[in-house]
N, C-alpha and C positions, 0 to 999 in steps of 0.2 A: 504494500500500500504506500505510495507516492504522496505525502503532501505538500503542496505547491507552496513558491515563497509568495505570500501576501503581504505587499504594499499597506501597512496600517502608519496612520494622523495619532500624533501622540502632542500633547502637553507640557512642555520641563522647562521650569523656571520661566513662566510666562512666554517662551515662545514655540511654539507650533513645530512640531519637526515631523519625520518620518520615517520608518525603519520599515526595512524589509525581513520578514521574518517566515520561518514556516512554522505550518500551527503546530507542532508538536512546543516547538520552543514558544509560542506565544502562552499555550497552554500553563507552562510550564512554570514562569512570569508569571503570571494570573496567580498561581497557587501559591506563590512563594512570598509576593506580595500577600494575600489573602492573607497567607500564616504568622509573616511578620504585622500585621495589623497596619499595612501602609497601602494608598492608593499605589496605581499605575504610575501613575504620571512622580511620586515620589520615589517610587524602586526606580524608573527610568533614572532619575534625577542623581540619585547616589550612583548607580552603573555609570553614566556618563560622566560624575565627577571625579571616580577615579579611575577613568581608561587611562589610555599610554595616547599613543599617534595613530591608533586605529580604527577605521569605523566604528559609532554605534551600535548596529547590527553586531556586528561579529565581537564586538563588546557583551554586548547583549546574551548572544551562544553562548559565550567563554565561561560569562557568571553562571548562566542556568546549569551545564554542565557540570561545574565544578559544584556546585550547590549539591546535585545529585549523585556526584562521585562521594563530597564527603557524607552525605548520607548512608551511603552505601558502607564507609568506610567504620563508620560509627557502629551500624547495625551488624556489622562483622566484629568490630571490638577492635579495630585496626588503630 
């Protein structure tokens, strides 16, 4: 199952930007925010404030990834 990158309108620090994302990783975002009890547009806001010289978007990946690897790493007792 393929899912496609979607073009989403986000919010961060009062200006309007845009990331391409696929819904897995959109998903993913959504939840993560959810759990830490912060809007979208505030998880964007910390992601983008501590990237390097790299897209948002692949900014974006890198956290949800690692978010779920330490999950994983925790739930093993690593």
């Amino acid at each position: 199952m393929k899912s496609p990158v979607v073009k989403r309108s986000i919010v961060i620090a009062g200006h309007k930007t845009s990331v391409s994302l696929e819904d897995a990783f959109w998903a993913g975002l959504k939840e993560i925010a959810h759990g830490k009890d912060m809007t979208l547009s505030e998880m964007v806001a910390s992601i983008d404030g501590g990237r390097g010289d790299g897209n948002l978007s692949s900014a974006i990946r890198l956290f949800v990834l690692d978010y779920y690897r330490d999950a994983a790493r925790a739930a093993r007792g690593i």
